[in-house]
N, C-alpha and C positions, 0 to 999 in steps of 0.2 A: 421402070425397070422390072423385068419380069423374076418372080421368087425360084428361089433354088427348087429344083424338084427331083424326090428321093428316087435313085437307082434298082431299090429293093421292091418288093411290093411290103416287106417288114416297113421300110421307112415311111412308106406312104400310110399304112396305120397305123403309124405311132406320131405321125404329124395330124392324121385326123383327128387321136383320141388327144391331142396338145390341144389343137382349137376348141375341143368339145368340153376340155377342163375350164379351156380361158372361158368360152361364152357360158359357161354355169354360173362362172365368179360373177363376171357380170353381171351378169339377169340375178343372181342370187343379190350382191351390192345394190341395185335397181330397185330389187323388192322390197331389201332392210329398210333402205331410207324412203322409202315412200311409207311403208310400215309405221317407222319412226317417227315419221312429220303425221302423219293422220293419228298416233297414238298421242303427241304432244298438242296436237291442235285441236281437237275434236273435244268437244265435252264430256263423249262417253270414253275411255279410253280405249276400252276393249275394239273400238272399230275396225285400230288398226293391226290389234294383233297376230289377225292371222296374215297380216302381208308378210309381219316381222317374222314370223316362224315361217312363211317358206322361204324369206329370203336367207333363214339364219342356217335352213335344211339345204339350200342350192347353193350356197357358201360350204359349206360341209362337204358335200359330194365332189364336188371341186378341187377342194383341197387336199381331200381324201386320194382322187385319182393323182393327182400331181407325187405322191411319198411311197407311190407303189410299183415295185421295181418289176421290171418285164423278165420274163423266165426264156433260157436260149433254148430255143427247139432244135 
């Protein structure tokens, strides 16, 4: 079944910047726990640290775009 698709050119970038929030979450999700699993597994902990902080930073930006209201031109 083929997706609804927006009439505006407004609608059409504001469903592109919806999917570019969801895939942040993701990959940002993606990063945390692999972060997480290489910080608890590892013997050094710090290994994983820097996965956990970009996935804690692409979680952030994500969410951030999701509460941010669009201004009417």
């Amino acid at each position: 079944m083929d997706e609804e698709r927006p009439e505006t050119e407004a609608g059409a970038k504001a469903a592109a910047d919806e999917k570019r929030r969801s895939d942040s979450v993701g990959i940002g999700v993606v990063f945390g726990l692999l972060g997480l699993t290489l910080f608890l597994a590892i013997d050094t902990p710090w290994a994983g640290l820097p996965m956990l902080v970009v996935g804690i930073v692409l979680v952030a930006q994500g969410m951030k775009g999701g509460r941010r209201r669009g201004t009417d031109d």
